[in-house]
C-alpha positions in Angstrom: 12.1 -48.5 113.7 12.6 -51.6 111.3 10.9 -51.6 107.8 10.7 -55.1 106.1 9.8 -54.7 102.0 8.1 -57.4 100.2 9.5 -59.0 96.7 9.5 -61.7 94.7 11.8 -65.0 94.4 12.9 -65.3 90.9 15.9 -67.4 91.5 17.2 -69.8 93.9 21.3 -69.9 94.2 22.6 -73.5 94.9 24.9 -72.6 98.3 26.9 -75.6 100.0 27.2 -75.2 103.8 28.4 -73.5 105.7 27.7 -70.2 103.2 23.9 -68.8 103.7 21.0 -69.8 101.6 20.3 -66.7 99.3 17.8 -66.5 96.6 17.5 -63.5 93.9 14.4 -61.3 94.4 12.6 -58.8 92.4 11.7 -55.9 94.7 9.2 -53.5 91.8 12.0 -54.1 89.5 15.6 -53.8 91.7 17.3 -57.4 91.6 19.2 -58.1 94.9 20.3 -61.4 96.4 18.7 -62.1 100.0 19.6 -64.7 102.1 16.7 -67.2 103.2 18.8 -68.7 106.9 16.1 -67.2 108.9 13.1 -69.4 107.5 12.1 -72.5 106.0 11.6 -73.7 102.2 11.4 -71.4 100.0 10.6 -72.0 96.3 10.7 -69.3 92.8 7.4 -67.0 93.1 7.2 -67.1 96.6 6.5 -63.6 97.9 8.6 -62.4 101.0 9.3 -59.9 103.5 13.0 -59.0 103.8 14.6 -56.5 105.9 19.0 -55.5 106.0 19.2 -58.5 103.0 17.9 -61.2 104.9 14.2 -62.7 104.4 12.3 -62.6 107.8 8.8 -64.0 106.7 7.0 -65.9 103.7 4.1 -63.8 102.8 0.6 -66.2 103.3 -0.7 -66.8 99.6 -4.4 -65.4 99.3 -6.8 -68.1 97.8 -7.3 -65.8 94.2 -2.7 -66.0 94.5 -2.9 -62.2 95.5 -0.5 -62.7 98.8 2.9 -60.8 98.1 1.1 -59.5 94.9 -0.4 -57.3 96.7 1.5 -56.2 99.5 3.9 -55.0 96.1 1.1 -53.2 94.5 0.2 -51.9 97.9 4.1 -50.3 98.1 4.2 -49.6 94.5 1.4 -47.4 95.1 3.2 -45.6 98.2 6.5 -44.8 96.1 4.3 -43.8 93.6 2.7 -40.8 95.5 6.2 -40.1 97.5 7.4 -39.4 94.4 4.9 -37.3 92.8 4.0 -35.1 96.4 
């Protein structure tokens, strides 16, 4: 079974070719550097799903901005009772 987990772009990291295309993401607070070779534009606040360090989809913005928002509340909330059971 694969498990993708959604975070935030806070920085992008200026990568000449041939190296991968990473970006830094916020994940609830853990900073790691993902690469971005497996899909298109990406841009800071962009919410996205990322599974073994490499981003697999763009998370669709909801009209009111929720999008990635709340796919992060929606984890933060399962960590949250993981850790209290």
């Amino acid at each position: 079974m694969c498990l993708a987990i959604p975070g935030r772009v806070i920085e992008i990291q200026t990568c000449a070719p041939p190296a991968p295309q990473m970006v830094v993401m916020d994940f609830l607070g853990v900073i790691r550097d993902v690469s971005t070779n497996f899909i298109d534009a990406v841009a800071v606040g962009d919410y996205l799903l990322v599974h073994a360090g490499c981003a697999i989809a763009k998370l669709a913005a909801e009209p009111a901005g929720a999008g990635g928002a709340e796919a992060s509340a929606l984890w933060e909330a399962l960590i949250n009772h993981a850790a209290s059971s």
